[in-house]
C-alpha positions as a Markdown table, in Angstrom:
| # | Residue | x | y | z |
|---|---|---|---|---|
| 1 | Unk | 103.3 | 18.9 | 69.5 |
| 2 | Unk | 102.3 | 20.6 | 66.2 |
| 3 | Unk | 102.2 | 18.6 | 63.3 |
| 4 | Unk | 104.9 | 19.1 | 60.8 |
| 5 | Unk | 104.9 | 19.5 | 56.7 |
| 6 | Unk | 107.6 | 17.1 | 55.4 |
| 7 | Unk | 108.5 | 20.0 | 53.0 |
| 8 | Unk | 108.7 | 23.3 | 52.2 |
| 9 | Unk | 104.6 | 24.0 | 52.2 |
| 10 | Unk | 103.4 | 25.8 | 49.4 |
| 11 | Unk | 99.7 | 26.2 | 47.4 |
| 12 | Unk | 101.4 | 24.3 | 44.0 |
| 13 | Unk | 101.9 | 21.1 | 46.3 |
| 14 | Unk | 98.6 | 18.9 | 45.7 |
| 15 | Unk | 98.5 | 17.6 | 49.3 |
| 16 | Unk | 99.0 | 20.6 | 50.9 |
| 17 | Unk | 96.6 | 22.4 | 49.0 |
| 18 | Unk | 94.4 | 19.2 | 50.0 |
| 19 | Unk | 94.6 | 19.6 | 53.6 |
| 20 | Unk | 94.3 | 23.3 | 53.9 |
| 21 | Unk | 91.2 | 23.0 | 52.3 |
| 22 | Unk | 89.8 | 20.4 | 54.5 |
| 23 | Unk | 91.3 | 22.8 | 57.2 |
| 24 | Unk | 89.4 | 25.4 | 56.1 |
| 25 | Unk | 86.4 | 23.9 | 55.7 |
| 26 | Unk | 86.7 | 22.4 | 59.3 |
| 27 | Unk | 87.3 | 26.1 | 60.6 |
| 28 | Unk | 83.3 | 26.9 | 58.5 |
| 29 | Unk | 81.7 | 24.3 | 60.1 |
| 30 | Unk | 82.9 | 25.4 | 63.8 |
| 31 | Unk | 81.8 | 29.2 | 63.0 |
| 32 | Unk | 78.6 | 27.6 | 61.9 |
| 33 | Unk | 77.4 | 25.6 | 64.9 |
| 34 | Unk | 78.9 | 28.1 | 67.1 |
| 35 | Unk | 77.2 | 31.0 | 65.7 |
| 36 | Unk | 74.0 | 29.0 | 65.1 |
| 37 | Unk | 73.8 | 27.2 | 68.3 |
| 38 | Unk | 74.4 | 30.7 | 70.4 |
| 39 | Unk | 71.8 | 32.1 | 68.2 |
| 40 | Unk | 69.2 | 29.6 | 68.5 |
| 41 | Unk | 69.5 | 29.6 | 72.3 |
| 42 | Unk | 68.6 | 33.1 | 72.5 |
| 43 | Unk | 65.6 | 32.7 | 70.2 |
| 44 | Unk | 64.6 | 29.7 | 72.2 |
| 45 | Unk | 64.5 | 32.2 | 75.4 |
| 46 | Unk | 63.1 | 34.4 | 73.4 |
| 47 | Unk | 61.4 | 34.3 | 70.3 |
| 48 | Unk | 61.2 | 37.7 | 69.5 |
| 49 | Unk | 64.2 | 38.9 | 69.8 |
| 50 | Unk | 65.6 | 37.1 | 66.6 |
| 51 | Unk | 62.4 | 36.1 | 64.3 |
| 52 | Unk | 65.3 | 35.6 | 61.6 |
| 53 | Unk | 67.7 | 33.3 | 63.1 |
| 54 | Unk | 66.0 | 30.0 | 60.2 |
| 55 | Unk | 66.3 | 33.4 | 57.5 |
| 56 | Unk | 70.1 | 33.1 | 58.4 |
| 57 | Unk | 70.7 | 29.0 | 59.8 |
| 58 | Unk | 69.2 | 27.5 | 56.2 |
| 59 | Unk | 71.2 | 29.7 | 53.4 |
| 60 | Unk | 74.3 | 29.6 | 55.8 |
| 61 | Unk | 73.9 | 25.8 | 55.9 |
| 62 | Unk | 72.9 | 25.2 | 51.9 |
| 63 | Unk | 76.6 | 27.5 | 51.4 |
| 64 | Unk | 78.1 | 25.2 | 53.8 |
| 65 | Unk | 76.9 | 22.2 | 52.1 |
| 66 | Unk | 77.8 | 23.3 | 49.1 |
| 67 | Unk | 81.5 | 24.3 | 50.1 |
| 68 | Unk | 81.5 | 20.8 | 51.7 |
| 69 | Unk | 80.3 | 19.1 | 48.0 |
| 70 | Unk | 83.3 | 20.9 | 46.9 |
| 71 | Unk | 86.0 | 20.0 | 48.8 |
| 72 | Unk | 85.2 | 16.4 | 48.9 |
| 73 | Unk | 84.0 | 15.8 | 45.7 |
| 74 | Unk | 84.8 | 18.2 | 42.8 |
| 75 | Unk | 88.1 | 20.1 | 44.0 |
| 76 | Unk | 91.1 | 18.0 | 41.6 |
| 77 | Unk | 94.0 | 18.2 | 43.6 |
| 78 | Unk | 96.1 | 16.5 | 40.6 |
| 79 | Unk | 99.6 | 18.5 | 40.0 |
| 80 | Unk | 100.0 | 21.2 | 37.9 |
| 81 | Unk | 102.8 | 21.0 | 35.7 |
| 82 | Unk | 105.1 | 23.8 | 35.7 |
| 83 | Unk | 104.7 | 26.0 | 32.5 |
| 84 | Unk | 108.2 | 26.5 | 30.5 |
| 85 | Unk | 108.1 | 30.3 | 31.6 |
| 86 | Unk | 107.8 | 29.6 | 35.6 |
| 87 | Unk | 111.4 | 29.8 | 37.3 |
| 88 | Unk | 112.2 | 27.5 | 39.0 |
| 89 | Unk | 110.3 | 26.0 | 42.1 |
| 90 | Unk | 113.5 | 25.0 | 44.3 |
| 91 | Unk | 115.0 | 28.4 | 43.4 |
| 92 | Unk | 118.2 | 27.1 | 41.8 |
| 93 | Unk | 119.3 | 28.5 | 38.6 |
C-alpha cells in the first residue's frame, strides 16, 4: 500500500518539501551506482573500451556528495510565512 500525505501536499509545507528532497536524493544515488557499477563492469572486461569511466565515477560522486551535504545539513526546512499579498493558501476568501 502507498504511503499517504496527511494533507493536501504542496512545496510551502516544510515536511513535504523535506521528504521530497530526501526522495530525490535517494532517486541520485540509485542512478549513480547503477550507472557506475554497469560501467565499471564493462571496463573491468575490458579496459579499453571506456579509459574514462574514474574521468566520470569521481566528479559524479563529489556532485553527489555535495547534493548529499545539502540535504542533510544546510537545506532549512523552517516555514515560510505567507507575505500579506499571497491569497490565501486554503483557497477561501
Amino acid at each position: 500500500m502507498p504511503p499517504r500525505w496527511p494533507r493536501q501536499p504542496t512545496r510551502q509545507d516544510p515536511d513535504y518539501r523535506r521528504l521530497e528532497d530526501r526522495i530525490n536524493f535517494a532517486v541520485h544515488v540509485a542512478a549513480f551506482i547503477a550507472v557506475n557499477s554497469g560501467l565499471w563492469f564493462f571496463h573491468t572486461l575490458n579496459p579499453a573500451w571506456a579509459p574514462w569511466v574514474s574521468r566520470v565515477t569521481l566528479p559524479w560522486l563529489a556532485v553527489l556528495v555535495g547534493h548529499g551535504v545539502y540535504i542533510f545539513a544546510i537545506a532549512d526546512y523552517t516555514p515560510t510565512p505567507l507575505s500579506p499579498t499571497d491569497p490565501d493558501p486554503n483557497g477561501e476568501s
